[in-house]
C-alpha positions, 0 to 999 in steps of 0.5 A: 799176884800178891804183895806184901805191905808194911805189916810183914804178916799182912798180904795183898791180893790183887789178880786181872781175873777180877775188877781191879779197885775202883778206891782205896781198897784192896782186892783181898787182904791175907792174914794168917790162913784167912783171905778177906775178900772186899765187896765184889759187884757185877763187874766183866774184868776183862772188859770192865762193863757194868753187868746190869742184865738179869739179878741171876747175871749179875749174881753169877758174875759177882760170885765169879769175880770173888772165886777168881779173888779167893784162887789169887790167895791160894784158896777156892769157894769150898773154903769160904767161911763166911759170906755177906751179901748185900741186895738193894730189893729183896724181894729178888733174894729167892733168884740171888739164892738160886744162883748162890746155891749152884755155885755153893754146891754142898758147901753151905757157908755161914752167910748174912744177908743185908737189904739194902736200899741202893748200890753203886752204879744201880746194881742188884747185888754185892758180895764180900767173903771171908775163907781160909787159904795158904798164908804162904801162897 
């Protein structure tokens, strides 16, 4: 699902296939062919609990969430650009980055890596993503 807002060359990108906002935010902003995807965290947006297991659980539901985000816009994780992870203990980072890689596959976006010493709800990891997609989707 998406919208316009004011700004006629800007789209919002909302879908139920992912956690809707918590804040003044949006799920994902278009503009052009790039989608700016917001932080995603650990969050089951069918049920809307917290996914406190495993850093891998945590890790693969984060990843799930901005996948389902990037096919609301019109693109897919083969078409991310650029990825900033955010992790409150990195010595867990070589388990996030296993579960990174599987989703990736041969796709190997540019990416940072920021540790960090909290997140909210105490959770082990957040993902935000910039991709191109179809400006007209």
């Amino acid at each position: 699902m998406s919208e316009t807002s004011g700004a006629t060359d800007l789209r919002v990108v909302s879908t139920p296939d992912a956690p809707a906002p918590a804040g003044h935010y949006s799920q994902a902003i278009v503009h052009g062919g790039t989608v700016y995807v917001s932080g995603q965290l650990p969050i089951d947006p069918k049920t809307g609990q917290k996914r406190l297991g495993s850093i891998e659980e945590q890790t693969r539901q984060t990843l799930e969430n901005v996948a389902a985000i990037l096919r609301a816009a019109g693109s897919g994780p083969d078409r991310v650009l650029k990825v900033t992870v955010y992790i409150s203990d990195i010595t867990l980072w070589a388990r996030v980055n296993a579960v990174y890689a599987e989703f990736f596959g041969d796709h190997r976006p540019a990416r940072a890596v920021v540790p960090t010493r909290e997140l909210h709800h105490g959770f082990g990891v957040e993902i935000e993503a910039v991709a191109a997609c179809d400006p007209a989707k």
